[in-house]
C-alpha positions as CSV (number, residue, x, y, z in Angstrom):
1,X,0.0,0.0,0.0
2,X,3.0,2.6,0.6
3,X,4.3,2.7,-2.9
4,X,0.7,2.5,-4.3
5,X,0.2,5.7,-1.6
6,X,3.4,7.6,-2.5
7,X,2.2,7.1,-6.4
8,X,-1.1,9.2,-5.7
9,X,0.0,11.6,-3.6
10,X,2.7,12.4,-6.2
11,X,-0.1,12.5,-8.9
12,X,-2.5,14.3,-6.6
13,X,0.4,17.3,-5.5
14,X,0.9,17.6,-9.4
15,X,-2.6,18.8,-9.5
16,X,-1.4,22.3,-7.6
17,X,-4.5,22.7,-5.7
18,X,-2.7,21.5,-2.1
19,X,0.0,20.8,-0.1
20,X,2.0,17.7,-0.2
21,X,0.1,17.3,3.5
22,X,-2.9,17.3,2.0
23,X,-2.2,15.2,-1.2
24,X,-0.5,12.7,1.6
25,X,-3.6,12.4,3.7
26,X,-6.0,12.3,0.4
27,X,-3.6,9.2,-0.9
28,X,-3.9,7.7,2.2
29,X,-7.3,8.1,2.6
30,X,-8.3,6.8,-1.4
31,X,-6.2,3.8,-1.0
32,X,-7.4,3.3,2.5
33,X,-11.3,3.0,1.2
34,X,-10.6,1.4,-2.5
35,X,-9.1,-1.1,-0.8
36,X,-12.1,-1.6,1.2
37,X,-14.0,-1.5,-1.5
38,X,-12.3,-4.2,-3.2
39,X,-12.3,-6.5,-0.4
40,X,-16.6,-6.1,0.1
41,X,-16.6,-6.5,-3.8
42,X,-15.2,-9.7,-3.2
43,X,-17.2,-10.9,-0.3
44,X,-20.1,-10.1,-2.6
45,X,-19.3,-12.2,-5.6
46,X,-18.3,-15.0,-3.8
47,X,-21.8,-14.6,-2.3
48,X,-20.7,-14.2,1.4
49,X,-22.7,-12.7,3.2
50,X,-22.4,-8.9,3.2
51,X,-24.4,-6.8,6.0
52,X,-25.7,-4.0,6.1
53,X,-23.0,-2.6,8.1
54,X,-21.2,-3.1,5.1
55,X,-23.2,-1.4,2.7
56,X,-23.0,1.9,5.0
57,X,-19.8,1.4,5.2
58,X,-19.0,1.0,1.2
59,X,-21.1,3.5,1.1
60,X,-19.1,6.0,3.4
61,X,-16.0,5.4,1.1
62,X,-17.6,5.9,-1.9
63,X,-18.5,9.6,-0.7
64,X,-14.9,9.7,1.0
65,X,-13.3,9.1,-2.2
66,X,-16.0,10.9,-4.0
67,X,-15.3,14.6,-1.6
68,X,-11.4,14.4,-1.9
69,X,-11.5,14.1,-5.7
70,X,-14.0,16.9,-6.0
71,X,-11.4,18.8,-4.0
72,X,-8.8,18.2,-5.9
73,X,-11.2,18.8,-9.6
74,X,-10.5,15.0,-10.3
75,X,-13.2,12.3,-11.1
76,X,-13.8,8.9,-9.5
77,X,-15.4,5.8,-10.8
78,X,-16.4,2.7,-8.8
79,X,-16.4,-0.6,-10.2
80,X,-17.9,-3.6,-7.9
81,X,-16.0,-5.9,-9.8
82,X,-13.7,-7.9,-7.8
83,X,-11.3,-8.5,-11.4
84,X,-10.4,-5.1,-11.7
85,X,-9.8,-1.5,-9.7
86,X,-12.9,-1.2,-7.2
87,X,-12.0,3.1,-7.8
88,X,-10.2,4.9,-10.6
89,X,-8.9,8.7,-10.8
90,X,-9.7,10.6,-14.0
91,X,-8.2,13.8,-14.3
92,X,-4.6,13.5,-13.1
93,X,-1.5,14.1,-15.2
94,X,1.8,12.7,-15.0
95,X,4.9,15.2,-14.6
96,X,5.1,16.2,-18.4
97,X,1.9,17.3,-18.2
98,X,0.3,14.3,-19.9
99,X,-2.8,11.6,-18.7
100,X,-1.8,9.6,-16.0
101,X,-3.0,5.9,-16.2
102,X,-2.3,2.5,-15.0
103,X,-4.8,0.7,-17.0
104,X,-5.4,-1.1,-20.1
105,X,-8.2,1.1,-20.7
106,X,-5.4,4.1,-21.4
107,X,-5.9,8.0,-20.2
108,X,-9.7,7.9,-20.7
109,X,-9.9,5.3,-18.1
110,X,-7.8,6.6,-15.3
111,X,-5.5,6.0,-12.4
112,X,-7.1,2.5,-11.2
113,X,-6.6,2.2,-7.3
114,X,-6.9,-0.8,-5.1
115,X,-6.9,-4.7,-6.2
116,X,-6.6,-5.8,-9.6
């Protein structure tokens, strides 16, 4: 999770809205709740049971992840498919000023984040 951290928050600073404090915390926080996401993706097609408490809770990092990308003027998409990224980061840039991505979907399909 560090290097996948240190990645975002890199991509996130290059956005020039905040601090490197506050693109640390917002890394932390995205991989924090994709990966969450990814793990009650899984429960769900393996067709465990998932409770309600779970729900709220996917919920609660959807809107997490949702709030920091809005601050930083970046999208996010949700997948609940346990085969790929359970969130991915449209709008970032790598340091020549280009689309960052890390998926086979190229620049229109983001910076995937979590399991895949």
């Amino acid at each position: 999770m560090a290097s996948e951290t240190t990645t975002l928050s890199f991509l996130l600073y290059r956005t020039d809205r905040l601090d490197h404090e506050t693109a640390r915390r917002a890394a932390t926080s995205i991989v924090r709740d994709a990966k969450t996401l990814g793990r009650i993706a899984v429960r769900d097609c393996n067709g465990e049971p998932v409770s309600p408490e779970m729900r709220e809770r996917e919920g609660r990092c959807m809107v997490r992840v949702g709030q920091w990308c809005r601050r930083f003027g970046l999208g996010a998409h949700f997948n609940g498919d346990p085969r790929g990224f359970p969130v991915k980061v449209t709008g970032l840039t790598d340091v020549h000023g280009r689309p960052a991505y890390n998926t086979w979907g190229g620049a229109s399909d983001g910076w995937g984040i979590g399991t895949a």
